[in-house]
C-alpha positions as CSV (number, residue, x, y, z in Angstrom):
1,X,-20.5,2.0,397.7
2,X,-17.2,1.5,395.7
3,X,-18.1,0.0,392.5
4,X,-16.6,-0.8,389.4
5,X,-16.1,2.4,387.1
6,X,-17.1,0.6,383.8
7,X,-19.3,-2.3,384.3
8,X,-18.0,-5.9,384.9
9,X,-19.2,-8.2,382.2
10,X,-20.4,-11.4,383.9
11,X,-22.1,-14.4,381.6
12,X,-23.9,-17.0,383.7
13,X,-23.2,-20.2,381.6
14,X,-23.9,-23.7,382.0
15,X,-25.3,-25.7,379.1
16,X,-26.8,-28.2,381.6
17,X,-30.5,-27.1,381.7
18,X,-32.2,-26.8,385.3
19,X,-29.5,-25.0,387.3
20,X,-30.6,-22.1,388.3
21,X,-28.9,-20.1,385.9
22,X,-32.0,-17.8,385.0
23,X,-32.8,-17.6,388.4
24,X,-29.6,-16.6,389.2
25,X,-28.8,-14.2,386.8
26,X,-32.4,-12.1,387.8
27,X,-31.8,-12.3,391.8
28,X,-28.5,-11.5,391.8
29,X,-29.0,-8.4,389.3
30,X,-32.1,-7.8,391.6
31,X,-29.6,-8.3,394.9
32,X,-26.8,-5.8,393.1
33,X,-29.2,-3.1,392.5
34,X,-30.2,-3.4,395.9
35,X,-27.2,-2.9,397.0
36,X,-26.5,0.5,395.0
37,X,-25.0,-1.0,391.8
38,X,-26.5,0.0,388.0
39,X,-27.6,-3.6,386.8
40,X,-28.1,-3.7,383.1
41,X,-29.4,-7.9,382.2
42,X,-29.2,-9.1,378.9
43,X,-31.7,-11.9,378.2
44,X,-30.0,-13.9,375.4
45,X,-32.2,-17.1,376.0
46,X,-34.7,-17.3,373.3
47,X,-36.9,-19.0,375.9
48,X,-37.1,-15.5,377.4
49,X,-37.5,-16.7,381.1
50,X,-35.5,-13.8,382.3
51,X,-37.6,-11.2,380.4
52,X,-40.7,-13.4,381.7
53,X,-39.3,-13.2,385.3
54,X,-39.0,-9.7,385.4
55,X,-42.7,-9.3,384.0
56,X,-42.9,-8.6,380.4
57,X,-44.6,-10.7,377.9
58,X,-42.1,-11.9,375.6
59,X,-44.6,-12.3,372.7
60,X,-45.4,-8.5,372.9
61,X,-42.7,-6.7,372.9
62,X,-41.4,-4.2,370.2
63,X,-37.9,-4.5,370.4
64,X,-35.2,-7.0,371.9
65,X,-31.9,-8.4,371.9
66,X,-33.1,-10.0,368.2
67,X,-32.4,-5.7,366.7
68,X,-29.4,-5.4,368.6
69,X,-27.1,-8.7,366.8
70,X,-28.7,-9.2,363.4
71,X,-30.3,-5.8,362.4
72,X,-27.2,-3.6,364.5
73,X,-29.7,-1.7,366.0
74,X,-28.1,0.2,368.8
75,X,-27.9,-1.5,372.1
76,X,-29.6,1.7,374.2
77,X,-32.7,1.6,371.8
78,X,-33.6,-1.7,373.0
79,X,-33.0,-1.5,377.2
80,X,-36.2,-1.1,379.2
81,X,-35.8,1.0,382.3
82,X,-37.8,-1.5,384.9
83,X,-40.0,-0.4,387.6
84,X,-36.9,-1.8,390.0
85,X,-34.6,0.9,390.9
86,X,-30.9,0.4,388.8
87,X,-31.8,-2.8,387.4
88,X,-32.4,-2.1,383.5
89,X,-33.7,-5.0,380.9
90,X,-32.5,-6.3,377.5
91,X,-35.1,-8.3,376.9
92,X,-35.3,-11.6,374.4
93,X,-38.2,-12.3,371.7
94,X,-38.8,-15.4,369.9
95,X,-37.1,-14.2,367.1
96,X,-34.2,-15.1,369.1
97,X,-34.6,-18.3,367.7
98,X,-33.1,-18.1,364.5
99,X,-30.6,-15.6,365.3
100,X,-27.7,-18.3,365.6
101,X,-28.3,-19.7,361.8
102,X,-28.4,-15.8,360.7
103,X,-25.0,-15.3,362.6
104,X,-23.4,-17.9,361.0
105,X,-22.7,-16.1,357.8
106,X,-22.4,-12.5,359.7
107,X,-18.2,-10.7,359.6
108,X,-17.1,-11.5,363.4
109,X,-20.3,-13.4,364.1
110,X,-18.4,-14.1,367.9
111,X,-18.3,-10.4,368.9
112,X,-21.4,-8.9,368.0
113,X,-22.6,-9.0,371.4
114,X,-19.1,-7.2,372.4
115,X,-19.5,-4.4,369.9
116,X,-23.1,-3.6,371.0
117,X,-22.3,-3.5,374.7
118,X,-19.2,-0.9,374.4
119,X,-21.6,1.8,373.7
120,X,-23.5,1.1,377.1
121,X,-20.7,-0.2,379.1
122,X,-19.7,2.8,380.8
123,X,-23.5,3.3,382.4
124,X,-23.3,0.2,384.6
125,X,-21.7,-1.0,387.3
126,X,-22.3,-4.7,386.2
127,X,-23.8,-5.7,383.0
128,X,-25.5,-9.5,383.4
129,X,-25.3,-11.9,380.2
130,X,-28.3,-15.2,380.7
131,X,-27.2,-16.9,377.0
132,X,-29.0,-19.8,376.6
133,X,-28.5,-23.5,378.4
134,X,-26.3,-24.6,375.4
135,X,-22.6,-24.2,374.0
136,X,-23.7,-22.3,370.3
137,X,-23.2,-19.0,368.9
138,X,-25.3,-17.2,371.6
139,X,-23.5,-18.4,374.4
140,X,-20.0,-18.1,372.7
141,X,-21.0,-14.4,372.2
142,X,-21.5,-13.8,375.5
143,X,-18.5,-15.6,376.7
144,X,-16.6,-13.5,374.3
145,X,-18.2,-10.3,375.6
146,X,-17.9,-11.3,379.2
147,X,-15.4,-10.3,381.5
148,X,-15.7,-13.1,383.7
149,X,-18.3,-16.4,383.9
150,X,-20.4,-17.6,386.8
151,X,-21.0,-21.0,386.5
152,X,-24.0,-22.4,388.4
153,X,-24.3,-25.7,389.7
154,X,-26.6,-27.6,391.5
155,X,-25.6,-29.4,394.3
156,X,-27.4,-32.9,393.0
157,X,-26.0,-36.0,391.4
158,X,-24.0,-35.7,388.4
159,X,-23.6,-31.8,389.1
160,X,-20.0,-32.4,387.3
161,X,-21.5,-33.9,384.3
162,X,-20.9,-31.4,381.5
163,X,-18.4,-29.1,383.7
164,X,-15.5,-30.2,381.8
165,X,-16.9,-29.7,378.1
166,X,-17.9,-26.1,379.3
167,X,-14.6,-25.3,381.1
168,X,-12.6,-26.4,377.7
169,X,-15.0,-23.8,375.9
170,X,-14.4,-21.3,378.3
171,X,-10.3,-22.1,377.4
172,X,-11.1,-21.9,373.6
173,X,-13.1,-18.7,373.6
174,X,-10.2,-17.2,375.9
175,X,-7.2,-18.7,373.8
176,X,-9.2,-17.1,370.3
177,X,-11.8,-14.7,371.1
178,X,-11.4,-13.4,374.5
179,X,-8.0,-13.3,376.0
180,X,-9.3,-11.5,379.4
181,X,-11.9,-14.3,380.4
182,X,-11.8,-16.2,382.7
183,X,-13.5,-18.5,385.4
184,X,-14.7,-15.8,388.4
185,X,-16.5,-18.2,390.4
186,X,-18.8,-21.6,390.8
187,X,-22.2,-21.1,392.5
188,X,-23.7,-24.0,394.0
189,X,-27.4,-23.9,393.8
190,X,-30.7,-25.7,394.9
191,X,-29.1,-26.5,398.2
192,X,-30.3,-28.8,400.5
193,X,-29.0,-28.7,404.0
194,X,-31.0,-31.5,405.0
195,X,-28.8,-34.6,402.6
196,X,-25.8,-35.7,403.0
197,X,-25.8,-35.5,398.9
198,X,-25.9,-31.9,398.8
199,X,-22.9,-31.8,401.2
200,X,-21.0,-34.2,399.3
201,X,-21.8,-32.7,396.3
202,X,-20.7,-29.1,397.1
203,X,-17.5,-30.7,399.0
204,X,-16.7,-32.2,395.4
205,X,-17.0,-29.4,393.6
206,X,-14.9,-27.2,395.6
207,X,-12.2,-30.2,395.5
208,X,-12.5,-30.0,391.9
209,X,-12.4,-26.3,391.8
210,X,-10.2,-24.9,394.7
211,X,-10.5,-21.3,395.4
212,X,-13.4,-20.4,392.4
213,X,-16.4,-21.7,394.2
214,X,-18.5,-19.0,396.2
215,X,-18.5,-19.4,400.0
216,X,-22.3,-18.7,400.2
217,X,-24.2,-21.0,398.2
218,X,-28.4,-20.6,396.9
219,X,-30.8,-22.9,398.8
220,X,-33.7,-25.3,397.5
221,X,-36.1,-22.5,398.5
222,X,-39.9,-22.9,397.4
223,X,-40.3,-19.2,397.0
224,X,-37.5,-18.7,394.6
225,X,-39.4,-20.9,392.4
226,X,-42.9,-18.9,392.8
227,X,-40.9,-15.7,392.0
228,X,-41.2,-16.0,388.5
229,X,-45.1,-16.8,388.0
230,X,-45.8,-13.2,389.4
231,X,-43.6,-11.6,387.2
232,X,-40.9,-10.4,390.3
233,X,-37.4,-11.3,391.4
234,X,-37.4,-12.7,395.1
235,X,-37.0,-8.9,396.6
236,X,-40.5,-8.0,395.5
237,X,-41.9,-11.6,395.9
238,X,-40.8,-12.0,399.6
239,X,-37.4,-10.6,400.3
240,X,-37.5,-12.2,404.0
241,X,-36.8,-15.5,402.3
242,X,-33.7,-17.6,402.3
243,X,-33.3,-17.4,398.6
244,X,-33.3,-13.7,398.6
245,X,-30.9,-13.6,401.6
246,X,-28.8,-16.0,400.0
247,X,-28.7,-14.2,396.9
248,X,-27.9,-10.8,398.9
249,X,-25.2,-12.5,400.4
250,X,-23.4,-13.9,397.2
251,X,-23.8,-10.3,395.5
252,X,-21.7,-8.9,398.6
253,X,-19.4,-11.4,397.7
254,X,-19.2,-10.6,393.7
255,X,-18.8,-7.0,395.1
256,X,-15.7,-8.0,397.2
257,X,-14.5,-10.0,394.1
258,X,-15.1,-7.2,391.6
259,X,-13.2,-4.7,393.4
260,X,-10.5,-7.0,394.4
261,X,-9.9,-7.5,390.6
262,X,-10.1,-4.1,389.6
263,X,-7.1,-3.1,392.2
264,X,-5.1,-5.5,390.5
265,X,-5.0,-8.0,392.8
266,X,-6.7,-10.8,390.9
267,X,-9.5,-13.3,392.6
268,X,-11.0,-16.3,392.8
């Protein structure tokens, strides 16, 4: 499978809480490496639900993201090769924490996520940033690192609550930080064919953002949800599942998008 020759930079952001974000970010990395693609995710949350989805204990681990930003440790000392095949693990410790008041007073405190990846960028195909549900240094790192942002949304009431603050930080980081960033798509999440509020909801969104929003969209899906308890994405857990088709689907899309962009051509 074509892929891209240095790794796409993608951040999954939204600083609305409950989204799917984590979620997203595993399954999708999970749906990539399934389809060929070497999946590097970068847990940046210092909940550590990403690192806990995939199976490790956060609270034991020797190394994380924590080295890589504050102590400059080098990013390839702290990746964990996972028992899935191509999908590799940056995980996040509760040290995590604190990192944000230690950056404040660091030289380019805004790229030290972007230094650190440059020296694994090249192994990948697609390199997955989860930064935390908020709008602080973390999650401007990533956005600064990142060549594009996936922006999940779920298809409830209010899902546009909070889209405009993060799109005007998007704008900042991209007029000052990050002049190559941009908006690559909006995922709608938690679907549920069965309202007429999920419809109206997703029709919304795409009226609010023509051409960025993903055709396929993630359904409500119970087993998405157990996923995480047992420590496995949904292709482990029960890849027959709409959540795991669903996520198949959307990473066949990225693909499309991905190459589309790197002929040129621009997308979404």
């Amino acid at each position: 499978m074509a892929t891209p020759s240095r790794a796409e930079i993608i951040a999954l952001a939204n600083q609305k809480g409950g989204v799917g974000k984590t979620t997203t970010a595993v399954n999708l990395g999970a749906a990539l490496a399934a389809a060929g693609c070497r999946v590097l995710l970068l847990d940046l949350d210092p909940q550590a639900n990403a690192t806990s989805h995939l199976g490790y204990d956060k609270r034991s681990l020797n190394r994380s993201i924590y080295e890589a930003l504050i102590n400059r440790v080098s990013l390839d000392q702290v990746i964990f090769i996972t028992n899935r095949l191509r999908l590799d693990l940056v995980p996040a410790a509760p040290e995590l924490a604190g990192a944000e008041i230690e950056m404040v007073g660091m030289l380019a405190r805004e790229h030290l996520l972007r230094r650190a990846l440059d020296s694994v960028r090249d192994h990948y195909d697609y390199i997955l940033l989860d930064p935390p549900p908020s709008l602080g240094l973390l999650t401007v790192n990533a956005l600064t690192a990142a060549d594009f942002v996936i922006i999940p949304v779920q298809t409830e009431y209010l899902a546009l609550e909070g889209l405009s603050q993060l799109v005007s930080t998007i704008e900042l980081v991209r007029d000052q930080l990050n002049p190559e960033l941009r908006v690559g798509g909006l995922l709608l999440t938690m679907y549920d064919a069965r309202t007429n509020l999920a419809a109206e909801v997703a029709a919304e969104v795409r009226r609010h953002f023509p051409g960025l929003v993903f055709d396929n969209v993630i359904p409500r899906n119970i087993r998405l949800s157990e996923a995480p308890s047992y420590g496995e994405t949904i292709y482990e857990y029960d890849p027959r599942s709409a959540g795991a088709i669903a996520y198949a689907h959307v990473a066949e899309e990225l693909i499309r998008r991905t190459r589309i962009r790197g002929a040129g051509s621009g997308s979404g």
